[in-house]
VOGU-3710 file (C-alpha; in Angstrom, 3 decimals, decimal comma):
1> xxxxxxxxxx> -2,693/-3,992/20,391  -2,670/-1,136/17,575  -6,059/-1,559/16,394  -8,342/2,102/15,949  -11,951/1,074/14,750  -13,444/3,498/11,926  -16,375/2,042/12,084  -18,059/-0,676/14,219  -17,038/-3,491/12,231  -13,897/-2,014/10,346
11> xxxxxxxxxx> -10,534/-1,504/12,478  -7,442/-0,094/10,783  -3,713/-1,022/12,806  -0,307/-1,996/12,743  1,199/-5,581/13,246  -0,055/-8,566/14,856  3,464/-10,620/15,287  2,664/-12,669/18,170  0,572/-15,384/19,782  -0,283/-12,938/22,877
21> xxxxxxxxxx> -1,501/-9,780/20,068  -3,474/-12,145/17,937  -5,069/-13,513/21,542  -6,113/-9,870/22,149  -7,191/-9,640/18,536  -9,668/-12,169/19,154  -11,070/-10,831/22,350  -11,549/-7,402/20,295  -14,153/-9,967/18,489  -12,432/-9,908/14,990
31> xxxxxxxxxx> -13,230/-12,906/12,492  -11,064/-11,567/9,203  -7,757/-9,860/9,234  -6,735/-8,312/5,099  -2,595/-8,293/6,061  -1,341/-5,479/3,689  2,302/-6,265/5,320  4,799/-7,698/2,848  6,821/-8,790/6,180  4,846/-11,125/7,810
41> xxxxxxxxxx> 2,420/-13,586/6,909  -0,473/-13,651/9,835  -2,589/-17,042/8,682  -0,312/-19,632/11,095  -1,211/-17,079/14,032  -4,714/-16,892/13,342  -5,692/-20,586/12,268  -6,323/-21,225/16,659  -8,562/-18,709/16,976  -10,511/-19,632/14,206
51> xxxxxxxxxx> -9,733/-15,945/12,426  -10,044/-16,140/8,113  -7,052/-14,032/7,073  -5,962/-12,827/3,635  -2,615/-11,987/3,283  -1,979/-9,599/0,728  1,696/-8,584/0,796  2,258/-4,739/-0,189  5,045/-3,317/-0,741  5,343/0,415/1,226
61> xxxxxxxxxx> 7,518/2,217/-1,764  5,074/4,899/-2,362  4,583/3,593/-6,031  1,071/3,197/-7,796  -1,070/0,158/-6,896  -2,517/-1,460/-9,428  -6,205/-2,976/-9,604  -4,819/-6,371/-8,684  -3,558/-5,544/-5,061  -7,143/-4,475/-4,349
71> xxxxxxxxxx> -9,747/-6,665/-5,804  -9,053/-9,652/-4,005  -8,993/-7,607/-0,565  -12,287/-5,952/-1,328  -14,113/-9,691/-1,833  -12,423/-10,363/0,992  -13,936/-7,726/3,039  -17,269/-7,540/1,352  -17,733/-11,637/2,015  -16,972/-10,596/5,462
81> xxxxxxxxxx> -18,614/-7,405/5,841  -22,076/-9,417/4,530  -21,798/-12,482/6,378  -23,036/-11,843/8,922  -23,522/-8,669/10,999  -21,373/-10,263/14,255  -17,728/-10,226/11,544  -15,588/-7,894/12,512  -12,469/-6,978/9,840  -9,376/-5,775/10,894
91> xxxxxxxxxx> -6,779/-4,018/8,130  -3,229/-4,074/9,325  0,095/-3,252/7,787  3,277/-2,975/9,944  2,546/0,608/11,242  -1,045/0,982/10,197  0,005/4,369/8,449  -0,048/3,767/4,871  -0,717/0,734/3,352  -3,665/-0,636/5,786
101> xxxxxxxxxx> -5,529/2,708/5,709  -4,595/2,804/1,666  -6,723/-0,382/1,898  -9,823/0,659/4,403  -10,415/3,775/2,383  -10,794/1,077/-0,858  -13,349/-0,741/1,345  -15,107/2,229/2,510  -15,076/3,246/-0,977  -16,521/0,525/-2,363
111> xxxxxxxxxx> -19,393/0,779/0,315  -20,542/4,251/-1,263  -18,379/6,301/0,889  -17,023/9,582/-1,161  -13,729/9,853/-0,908  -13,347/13,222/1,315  -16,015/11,408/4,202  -13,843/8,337/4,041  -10,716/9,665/4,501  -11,794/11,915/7,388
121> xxxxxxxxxx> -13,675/8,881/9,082  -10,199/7,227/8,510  -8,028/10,188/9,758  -10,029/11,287/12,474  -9,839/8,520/14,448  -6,684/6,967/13,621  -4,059/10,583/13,240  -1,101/8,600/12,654  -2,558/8,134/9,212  -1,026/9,416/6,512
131> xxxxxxxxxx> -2,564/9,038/2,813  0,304/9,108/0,222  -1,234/11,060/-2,963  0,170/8,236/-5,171  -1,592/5,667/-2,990  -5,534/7,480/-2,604  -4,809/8,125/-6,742  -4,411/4,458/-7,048  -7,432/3,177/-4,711  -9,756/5,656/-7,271
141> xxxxxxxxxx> -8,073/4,219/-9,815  -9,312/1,081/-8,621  -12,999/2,792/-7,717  -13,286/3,825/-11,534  -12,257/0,066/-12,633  -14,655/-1,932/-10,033  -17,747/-0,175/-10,764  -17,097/-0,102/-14,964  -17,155/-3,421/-14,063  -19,804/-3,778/-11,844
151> xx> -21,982/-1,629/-13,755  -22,395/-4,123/-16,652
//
């Protein structure tokens, strides 16, 4: 399975697509999956092993994200994240170069990362990684938004 953990309970990958990957999934001890892949849909898989997924289909055209494609992944992952310390959350796209890590370096964001440690926790364990300007621009784009809006 493509899975690289950045952190102990944060994994960044490619695609699940069958019965057998989404077993190993669950032996890896993940309880959410955020699916940034606009090709497949990973809930149907998931629903046996008792895995919460939010599928949030992204386009990979290397055009600005807007607020929207982020704010429901980060309560996602933040419900997860402080549920209990035994969730695990696994971001996956179809390769787990762009959009998925796009979406983990939101997340890691959000947890008071700045953005140079994040994207080298990101990078330096997963190398495949490659952050589009157009898509780290839009995930601080999204910082600036969530905490104006957090901050009142």
């Amino acid at each position: 399975m493509d899975m690289t953990w950045v952190t102990d309970r944060i994994a960044v990958g490619g695609g699940i697509w069958t019965n057998d990957k989404m077993a190993d999934v669950a032996r890896r001890g993940v309880t959410h999956i955020i699916d940034m892949q606009i090709e497949f849909d990973d809930t149907s898989l998931a629903q046996p092993y008792g895995i919460q997924v939010l599928w949030n289909p992204t386009d990979d055209d290397f055009q600005p994200k807007g607020t929207e494609t982020f704010r429901c992944a980060i309560e996602f992952a933040l419900h997860a994240l402080n549920g209990g310390n035994g969730n695990r959350l696994f971001i996956h796209c179809a390769a787990g170069v762009h959009r998925a890590p796009m979406m983990a370096l939101a997340i890691l964001r959000v947890l008071g990362f700045p953005l140079p440690e994040a994207m080298e926790m990101i990078e330096s364990r997963r190398p495949v990684v490659d952050f589009a300007a157009v898509y780290v621009k839009s995930v601080e784009n999204f910082i600036r938004a969530y905490e104006s809006a957090t901050a009142k």
